[in-house]
C-alpha positions in Angstrom: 7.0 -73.3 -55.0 5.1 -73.1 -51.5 2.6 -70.0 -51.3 4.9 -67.7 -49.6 7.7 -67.1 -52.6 4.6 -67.1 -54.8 3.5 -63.9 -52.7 7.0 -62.7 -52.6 7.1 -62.9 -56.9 3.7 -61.6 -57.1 4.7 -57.9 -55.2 8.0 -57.7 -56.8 8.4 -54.2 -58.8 7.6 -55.1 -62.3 8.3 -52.6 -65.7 6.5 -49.4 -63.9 3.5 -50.8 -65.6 1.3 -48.6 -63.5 3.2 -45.1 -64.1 2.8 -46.1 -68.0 -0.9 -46.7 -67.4 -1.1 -43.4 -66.0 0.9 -41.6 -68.9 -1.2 -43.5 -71.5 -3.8 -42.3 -69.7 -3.2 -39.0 -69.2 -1.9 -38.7 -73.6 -5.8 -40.4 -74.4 -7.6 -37.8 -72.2 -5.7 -34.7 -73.7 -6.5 -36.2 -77.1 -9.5 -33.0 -78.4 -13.2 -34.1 -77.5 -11.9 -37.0 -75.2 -12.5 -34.6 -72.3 -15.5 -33.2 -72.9 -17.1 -36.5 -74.0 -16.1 -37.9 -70.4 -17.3 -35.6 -68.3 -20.6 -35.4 -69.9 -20.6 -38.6 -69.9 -20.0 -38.9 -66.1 -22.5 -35.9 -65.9 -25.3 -38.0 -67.1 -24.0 -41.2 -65.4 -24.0 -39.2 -61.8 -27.7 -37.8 -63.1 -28.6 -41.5 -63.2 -27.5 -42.6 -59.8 -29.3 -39.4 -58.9 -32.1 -40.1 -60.0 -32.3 -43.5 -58.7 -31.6 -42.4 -54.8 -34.6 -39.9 -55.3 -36.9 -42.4 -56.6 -36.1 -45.0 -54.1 -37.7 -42.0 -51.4 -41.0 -41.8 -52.7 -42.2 -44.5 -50.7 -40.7 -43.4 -47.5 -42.0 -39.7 -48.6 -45.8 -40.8 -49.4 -45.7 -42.2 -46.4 -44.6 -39.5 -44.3 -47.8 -37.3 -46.1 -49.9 -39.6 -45.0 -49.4 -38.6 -41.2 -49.0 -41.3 -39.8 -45.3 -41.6 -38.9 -46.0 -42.9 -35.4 -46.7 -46.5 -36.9 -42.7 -47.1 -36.2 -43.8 -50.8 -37.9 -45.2 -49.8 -41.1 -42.3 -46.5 -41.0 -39.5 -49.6 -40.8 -41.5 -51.9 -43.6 -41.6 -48.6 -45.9 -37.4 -48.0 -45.2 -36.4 -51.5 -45.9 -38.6 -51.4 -48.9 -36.9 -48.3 -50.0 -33.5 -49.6 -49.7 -34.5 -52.6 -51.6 -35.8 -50.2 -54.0 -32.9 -48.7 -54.3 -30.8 -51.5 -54.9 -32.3 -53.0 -57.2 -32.7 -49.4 -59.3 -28.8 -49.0 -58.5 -27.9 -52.9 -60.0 -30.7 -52.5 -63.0 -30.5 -49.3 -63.8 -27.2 -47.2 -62.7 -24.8 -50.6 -62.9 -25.5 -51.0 -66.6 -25.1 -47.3 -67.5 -21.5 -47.2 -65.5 -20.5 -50.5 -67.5 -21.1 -48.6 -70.8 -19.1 -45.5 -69.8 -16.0 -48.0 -69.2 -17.1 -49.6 -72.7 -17.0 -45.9 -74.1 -13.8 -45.1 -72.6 -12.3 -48.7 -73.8 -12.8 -47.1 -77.3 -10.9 -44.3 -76.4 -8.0 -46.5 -75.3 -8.3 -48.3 -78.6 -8.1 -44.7 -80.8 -11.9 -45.2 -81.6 -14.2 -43.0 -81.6 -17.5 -43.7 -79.1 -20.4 -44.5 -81.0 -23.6 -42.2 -79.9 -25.5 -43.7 -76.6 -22.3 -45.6 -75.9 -24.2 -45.8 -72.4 -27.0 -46.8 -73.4 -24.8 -50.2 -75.0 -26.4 -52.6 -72.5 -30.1 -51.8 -72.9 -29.8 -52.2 -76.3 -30.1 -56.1 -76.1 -31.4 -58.5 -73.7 -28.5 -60.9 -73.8 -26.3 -57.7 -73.1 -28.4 -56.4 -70.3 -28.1 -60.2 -68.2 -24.5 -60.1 -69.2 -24.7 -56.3 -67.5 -26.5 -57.6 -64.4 -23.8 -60.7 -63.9 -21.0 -58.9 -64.6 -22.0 -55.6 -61.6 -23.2 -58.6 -59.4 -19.8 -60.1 -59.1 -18.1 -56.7 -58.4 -20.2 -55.4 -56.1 -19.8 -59.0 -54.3 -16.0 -58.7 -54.7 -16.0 -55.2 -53.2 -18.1 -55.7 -50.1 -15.8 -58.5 -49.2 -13.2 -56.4 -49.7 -14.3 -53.4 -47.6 -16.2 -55.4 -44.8 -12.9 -56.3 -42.5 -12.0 -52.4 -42.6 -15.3 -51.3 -42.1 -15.7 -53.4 -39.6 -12.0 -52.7 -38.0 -12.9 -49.3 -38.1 -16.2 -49.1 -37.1 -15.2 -51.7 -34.1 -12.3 -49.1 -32.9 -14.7 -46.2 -32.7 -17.6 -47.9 -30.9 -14.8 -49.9 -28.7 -13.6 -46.3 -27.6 -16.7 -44.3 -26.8 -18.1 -46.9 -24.9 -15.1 -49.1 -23.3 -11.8 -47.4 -23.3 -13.6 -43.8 -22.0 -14.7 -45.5 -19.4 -12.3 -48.2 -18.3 -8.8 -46.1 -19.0 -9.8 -42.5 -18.9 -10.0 -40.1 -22.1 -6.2 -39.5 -22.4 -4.8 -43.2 -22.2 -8.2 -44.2 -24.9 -7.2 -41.7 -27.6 -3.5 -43.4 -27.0 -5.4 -46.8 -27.7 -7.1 -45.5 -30.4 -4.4 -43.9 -32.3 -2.7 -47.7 -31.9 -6.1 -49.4 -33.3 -6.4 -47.0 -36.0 -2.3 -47.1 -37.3 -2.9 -51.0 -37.1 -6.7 -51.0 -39.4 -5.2 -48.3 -41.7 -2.2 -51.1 -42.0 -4.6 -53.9 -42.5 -6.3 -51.9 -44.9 -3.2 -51.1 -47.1 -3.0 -54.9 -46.8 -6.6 -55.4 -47.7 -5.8 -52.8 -50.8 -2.9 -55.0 -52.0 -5.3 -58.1 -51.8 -7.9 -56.7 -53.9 -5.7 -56.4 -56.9 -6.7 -60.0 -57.4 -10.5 -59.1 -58.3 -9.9 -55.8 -59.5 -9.3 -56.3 -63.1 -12.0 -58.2 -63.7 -14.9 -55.4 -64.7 -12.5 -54.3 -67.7 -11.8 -57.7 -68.8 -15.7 -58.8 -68.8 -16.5 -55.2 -70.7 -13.6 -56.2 -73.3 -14.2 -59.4 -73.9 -18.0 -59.8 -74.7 -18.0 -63.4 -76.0 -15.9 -64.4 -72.7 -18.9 -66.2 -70.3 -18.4 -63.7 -66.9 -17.2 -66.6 -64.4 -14.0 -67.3 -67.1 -14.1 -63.6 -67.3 -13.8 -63.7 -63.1 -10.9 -66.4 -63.8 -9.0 -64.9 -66.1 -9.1 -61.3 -63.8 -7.9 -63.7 -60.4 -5.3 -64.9 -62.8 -4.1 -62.2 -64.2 -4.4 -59.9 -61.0 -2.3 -62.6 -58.5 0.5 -62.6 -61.2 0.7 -58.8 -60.8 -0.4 -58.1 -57.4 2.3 -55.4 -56.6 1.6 -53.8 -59.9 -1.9 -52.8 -59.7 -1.5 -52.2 -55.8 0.5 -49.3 -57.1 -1.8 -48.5 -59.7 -4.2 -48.3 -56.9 -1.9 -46.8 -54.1 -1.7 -43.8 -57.0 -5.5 -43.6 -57.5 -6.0 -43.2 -54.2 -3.6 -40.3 -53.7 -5.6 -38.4 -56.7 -8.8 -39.2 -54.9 -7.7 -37.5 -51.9 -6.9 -34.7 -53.7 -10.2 -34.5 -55.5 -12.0 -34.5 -52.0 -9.9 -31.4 -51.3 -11.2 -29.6 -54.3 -14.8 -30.4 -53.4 -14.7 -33.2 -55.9 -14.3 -30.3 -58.6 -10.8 -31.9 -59.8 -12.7 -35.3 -59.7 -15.4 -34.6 -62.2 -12.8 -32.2 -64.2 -10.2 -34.6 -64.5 -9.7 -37.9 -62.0 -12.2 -39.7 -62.4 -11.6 -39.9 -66.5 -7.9 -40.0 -65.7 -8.4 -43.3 -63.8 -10.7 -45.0 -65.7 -8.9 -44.6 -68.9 -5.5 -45.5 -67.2 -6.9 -48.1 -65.4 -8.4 -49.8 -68.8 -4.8 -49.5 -70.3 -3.0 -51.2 -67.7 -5.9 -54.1 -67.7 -5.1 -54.0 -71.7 -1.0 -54.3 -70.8 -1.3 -57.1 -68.0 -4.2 -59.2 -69.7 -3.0 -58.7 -73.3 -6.1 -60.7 -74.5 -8.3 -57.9 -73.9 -7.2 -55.6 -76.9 -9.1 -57.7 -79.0 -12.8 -57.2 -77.9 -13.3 -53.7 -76.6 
């Protein structure tokens, strides 16, 4: 079987796997207390991230008190330290904490009740905590080469029209040309979408499966996710259309209800396409 009917099995429609993730989801979040617990949980988890952005600045702001913001060299030594500060605070720190809120809501999809601290699971041990750090490290790898050809298509079109197609074809023929490069990234990013079902079970099958070593964890998620490519692109497809609709509302709808919606659905479909992964949450 050459590569091409394998593509063609992977994206054929399949049981509506993703609209029963989504109604399994929606029945565990209007269990009593589920609702609550998440968004306190997010609360917390958001008070984290938070608090890591605002701690990464102290540099950059003691410097600034100091007066002496017209040394551009040290100014630009004191950024890149802060960002490097902030990463590592955002992988050490705010990556763990996240990874227990899907552990917490995994019990949730298993009829368990969380155990107290559920986010602070990873701290807890120093095996877990390296497990933690692995586990983030691989999906923050698999998500920047997953955004990077759209940002880049995007960002490319914009700079590619205000400074060559203003100039060389006029402002009504370069929004024309523009509206044509944008159509063609937004396709190549629905394309991009469909591609990243590959990777993007792989964060509930490492929290799951805690005596699974994170690279077979990463093997059994590529497995897994090519065999049902055109399942959790519609899984995603859905997301997505809820996330809009969250921006609308100010994110008010997102901390109310999406973002628990999706991460309990999205843990139920992992748990129907990688049947494995019942067994550990």
């Amino acid at each position: 079987m050459d590569i091409n009917q394998r593509l063609r099995r992977s994206i054929e429609p399949r049981p509506h796997y993703d609209r029963d993730a989504l109604r399994e989801g929606a029945a565990i979040l209007r269990a009593p207390g589920r609702s609550l617990a998440l968004i306190t949980n997010l609360l917390f988890c958001l008070l984290v991230v938070f608090s890591c952005l605002v701690f990464a600045d102290l540099p950059q702001l003691a410097f600034l008190s100091d007066g002496v913001a017209a040394d551009y060299t040290r100014y630009f030594a004191v950024k890149v330290a802060s960002w490097v500060l902030l990463a590592l605070l955002l992988l050490g720190v705010a990556a763990p904490v996240l990874l227990g809120r899907l552990r917490m809501a995994g019990r949730m999809c298993r009829g368990e009740e969380p155990l107290p601290f559920e986010v602070f699971y990873y701290f807890t041990d120093r095996r877990r905590y390296l497990r933690a750090l692995r586990v983030s490290l691989l999906t923050v790898l698999c998500v920047v080469l997953t955004l990077a050809f759209p940002v880049l298509l995007f960002g490319g079109s914009t700079v590619l029209f205000q400074f060559v197609l203003t100039e060389e074809l006029g402002l009504l023929v370069a929004i024309a040309v523009l509206i044509v490069l944008l159509v063609l990234c937004t396709a190549f990013s629905l394309a991009v979408l469909l591609l990243a079902g590959v990777w993007l079970l792989f964060p509930a099958i490492a929290v799951g499966n805690e005596s699974l070593p994170v690279r077979a964890a990463l093997s059994r998620a590529l497995a897994c996710g090519s065999r049902n490519l055109g399942t959790v692109f519609r899984f995603s497809l859905r997301s997505l259309c809820w996330l809009l609709l969250s921006a609308v509302t100010l994110g008010v709808l997102l901390l109310l209800r999406t973002a628990h919606h999706y991460i309990l659905s999205y843990l139920r479909l992992s748990m129907t396409l990688c049947p494995k992964e019942r067994e550990s949450l």
